[in-house]
N, C-alpha and C positions, 0 to 999 in steps of 0.2 A: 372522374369524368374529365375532357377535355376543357377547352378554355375558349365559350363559344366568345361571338363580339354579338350575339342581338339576341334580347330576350322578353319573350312577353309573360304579364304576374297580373292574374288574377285574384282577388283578395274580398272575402264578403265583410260587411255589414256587423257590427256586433252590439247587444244589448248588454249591458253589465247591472252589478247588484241583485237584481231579478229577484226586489222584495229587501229582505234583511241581508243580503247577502253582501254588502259593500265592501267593495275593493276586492273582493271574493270570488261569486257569480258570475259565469259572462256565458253567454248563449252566438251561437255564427248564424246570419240570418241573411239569405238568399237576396240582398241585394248588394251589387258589385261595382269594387273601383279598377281598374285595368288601367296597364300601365305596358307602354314600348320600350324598349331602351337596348342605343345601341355604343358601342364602342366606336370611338373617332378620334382622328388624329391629334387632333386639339378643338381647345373651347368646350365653350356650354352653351346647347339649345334647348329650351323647355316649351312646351307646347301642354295647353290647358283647354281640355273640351269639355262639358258637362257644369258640372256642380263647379263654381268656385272660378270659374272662367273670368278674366276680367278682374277680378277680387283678391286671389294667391298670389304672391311673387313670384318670377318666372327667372331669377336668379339662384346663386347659391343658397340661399335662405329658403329654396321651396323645400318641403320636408319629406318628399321621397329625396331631392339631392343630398340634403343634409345629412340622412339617415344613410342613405350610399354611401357616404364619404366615413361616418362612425365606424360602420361593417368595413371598410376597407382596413382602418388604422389597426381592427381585431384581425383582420382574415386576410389583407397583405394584397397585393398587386391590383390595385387601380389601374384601370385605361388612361391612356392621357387625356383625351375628352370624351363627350357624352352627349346623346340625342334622347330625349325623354319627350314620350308624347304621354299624355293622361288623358283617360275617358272615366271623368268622375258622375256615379249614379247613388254615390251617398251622399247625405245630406250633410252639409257644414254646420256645425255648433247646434246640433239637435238630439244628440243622445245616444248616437248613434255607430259611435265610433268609427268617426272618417279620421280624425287625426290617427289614430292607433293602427287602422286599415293601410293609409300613406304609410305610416314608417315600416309597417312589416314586407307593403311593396317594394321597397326600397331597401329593406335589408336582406329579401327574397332575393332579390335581382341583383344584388352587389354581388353575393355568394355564387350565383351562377357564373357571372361575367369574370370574378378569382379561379373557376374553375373548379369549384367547390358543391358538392351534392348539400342543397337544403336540409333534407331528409336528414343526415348526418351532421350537417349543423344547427339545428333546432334547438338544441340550446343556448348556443352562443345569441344566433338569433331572437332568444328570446329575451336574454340577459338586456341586448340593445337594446331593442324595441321599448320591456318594459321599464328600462333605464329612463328614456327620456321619458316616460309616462310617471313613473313613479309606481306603479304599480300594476299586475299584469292582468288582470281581468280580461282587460279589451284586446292588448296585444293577442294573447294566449288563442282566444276566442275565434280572430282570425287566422292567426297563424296555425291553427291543430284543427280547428271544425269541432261542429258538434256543442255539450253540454261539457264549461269547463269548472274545476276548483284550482283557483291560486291562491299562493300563499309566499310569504318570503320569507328568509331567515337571516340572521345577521352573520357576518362573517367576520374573523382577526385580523383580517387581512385589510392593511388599512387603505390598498386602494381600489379595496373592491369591499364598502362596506355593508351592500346589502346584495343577496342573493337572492333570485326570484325563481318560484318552480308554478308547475301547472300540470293536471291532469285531464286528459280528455276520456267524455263519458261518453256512451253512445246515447241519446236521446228518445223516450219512448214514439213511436212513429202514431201515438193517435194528436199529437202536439199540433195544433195548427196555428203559428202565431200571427198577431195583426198590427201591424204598427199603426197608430195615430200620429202620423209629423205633423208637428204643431206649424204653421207658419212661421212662428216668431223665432228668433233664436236665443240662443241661451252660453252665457258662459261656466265653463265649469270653475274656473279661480274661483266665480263668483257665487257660487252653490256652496262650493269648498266654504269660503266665507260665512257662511249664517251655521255651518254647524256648531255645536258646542265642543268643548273640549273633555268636559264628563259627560258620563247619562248618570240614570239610576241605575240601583241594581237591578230593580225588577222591571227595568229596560233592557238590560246586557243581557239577565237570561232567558229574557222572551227573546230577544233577537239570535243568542247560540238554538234555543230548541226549533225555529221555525229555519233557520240554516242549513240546520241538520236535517230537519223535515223535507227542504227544497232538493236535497241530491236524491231521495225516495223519491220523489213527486215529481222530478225531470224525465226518469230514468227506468222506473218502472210503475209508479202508482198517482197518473195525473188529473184522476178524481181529486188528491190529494193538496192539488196548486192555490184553491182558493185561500186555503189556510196556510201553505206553505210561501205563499206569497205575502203573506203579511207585516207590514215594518213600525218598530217602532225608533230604530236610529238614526234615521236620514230625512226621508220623505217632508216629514211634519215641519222639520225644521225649514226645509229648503220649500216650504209648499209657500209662501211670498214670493222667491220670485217665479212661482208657475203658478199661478190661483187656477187659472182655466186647466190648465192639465190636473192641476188635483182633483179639481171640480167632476171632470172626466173620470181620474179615477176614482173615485168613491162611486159615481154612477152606475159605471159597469157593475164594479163591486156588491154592490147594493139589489143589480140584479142575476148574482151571483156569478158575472165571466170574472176569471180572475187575471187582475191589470196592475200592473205597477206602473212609475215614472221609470224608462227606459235612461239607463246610465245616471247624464246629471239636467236630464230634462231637455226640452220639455215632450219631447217625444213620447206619448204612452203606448205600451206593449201590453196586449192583451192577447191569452195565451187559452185559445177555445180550442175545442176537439174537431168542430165542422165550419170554419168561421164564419157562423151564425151570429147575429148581432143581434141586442135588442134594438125595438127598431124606434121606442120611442127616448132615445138619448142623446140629446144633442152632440152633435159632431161639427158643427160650424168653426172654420177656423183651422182645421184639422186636415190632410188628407190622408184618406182610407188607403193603407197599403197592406193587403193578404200576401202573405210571406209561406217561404218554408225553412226548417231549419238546416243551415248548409251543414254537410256532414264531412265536408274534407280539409277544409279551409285554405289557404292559398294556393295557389295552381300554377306548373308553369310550363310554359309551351317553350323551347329553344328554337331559333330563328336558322 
């Protein structure tokens, strides 16, 4: 492809974990970050609408620039400056993977502006992305659409010492997910934080069977979810700093929609076939967002 100067990157929403499935799981979910960006002669302009407006840095430090600038150092010819406008519609530090969403925008649109087909560099892409994440759940999620499994592998290579891969599923279509965004926000270092550094056994292999149960129950068998949704690695641990969203999710649970903590909280995802809710479960605190599951995952329009 040639080598436009203006690009616009579509990029959805992603839920990760989805139960036992940490660092694993990641689900693309129909609510979107958008991003402009054009080549200029010099400098840097950033422009921030939406989520995060006011709040993000609008310097080199914003993290679709940042991540521009990684993808270029892989992928070679950077513009000399840059016009970046953002229209953010995910939520910041909710669960939701708007950091993950940003960097894949940003290493979407570096690859277009190189002259370089996404499509064909989806790896490289993915490599960055979940480089600066650490692990590709949420990248993958955006960046491919759909129901994904990640996984990494160590390599010999000592400057490249972890290798990240991802599969994308197609999703069964009676899936209708529901986000509960919590108002409050949430860190993920800080989630990170309360986990332990062992389980038990007979936590490791309830959390492998209900894993393995979760790509059945995404993808063909979603009667399957209540159970396949079940954790015994993360959630418990990290449920101090969400009491209310735990609280949330046992509720559903209890009247059998099957709900997890979305990523590292506190947003709950609750994943119904007609998104039917019970109606006597407190939701205060929360707002109801009926979703659908994106199945392409970042888009891009050339300018």
């Amino acid at each position: 492809m040639g080598r436009p100067t203006e690009v616009r990157v579509r990029v959805p929403a992603s839920s990760a974990n989805l139960g036992a499935g940490f660092d694993s799981l990641g689900l693309a979910l129909s609510l979107y970050d958008e991003i402009e960006v054009c080549a200029a002669p010099s400098g840097l302009r950033v422009e921030v609408r939406g989520e995060g407006a006011g709040r993000v840095p609008c310097d080199e430090s914003h993290l679709v620039v940042s991540t521009m600038r990684r993808t270029w150092k892989v992928l070679g010819d950077a513009p000399a400056g840059l016009r970046l406008r953002c229209h953010n519609a995910i939520p910041h530090s909710r669960g939701l993977g708007s950091s993950a969403a940003a960097a894949v925008a940003g290493a979407v649109a570096a690859a277009v502006l190189a002259g370089r087909d996404p499509e064909l560099e989806r790896d490289a892409l993915l490599q960055i992305t979940a480089g600066m994440e650490g692990h590709a759940d949420n990248a993958a999620a955006s960046l491919l659409g759909g129901f994904v499994i990640a996984w990494e592998s160590r390599c010999d290579d000592g400057n490249i010492p972890v290798r990240f891969h991802a599969v994308r599923l197609d999703t069964h279509p009676g899936i209708r997910p529901v986000a509960f965004v919590a108002e409050t926000e949430s860190s993920t270092k800080a989630t990170r934080g309360l986990l332990p550094e062992q389980v038990p056994l007979v936590d490791a292999a309830f959390t492998g069977s209900r894993t393995a149960l979760a790509v059945l129950a995404f993808t063909q068998r979603p009667e399957l979810l209540l159970a396949a949704t079940e954790d015994r690695l993360h959630q418990s641990y990290r449920r101090p700093a969400y009491p209310r969203s735990a609280e949330l999710v046992d509720a559903l649970r209890a009247h059998g929609v099957p709900a997890t903590i979305s990523g590292a909280g506190p947003t709950v995802l609750a994943l119904t076939s007609d998104e039917t809710l019970p109606e006597d479960v407190d939701v205060s605190g929360f707002g109801v967002r009926p979703l659908r599951v994106d199945a392409t995952g970042a888009r891009v329009e050339i300018g």
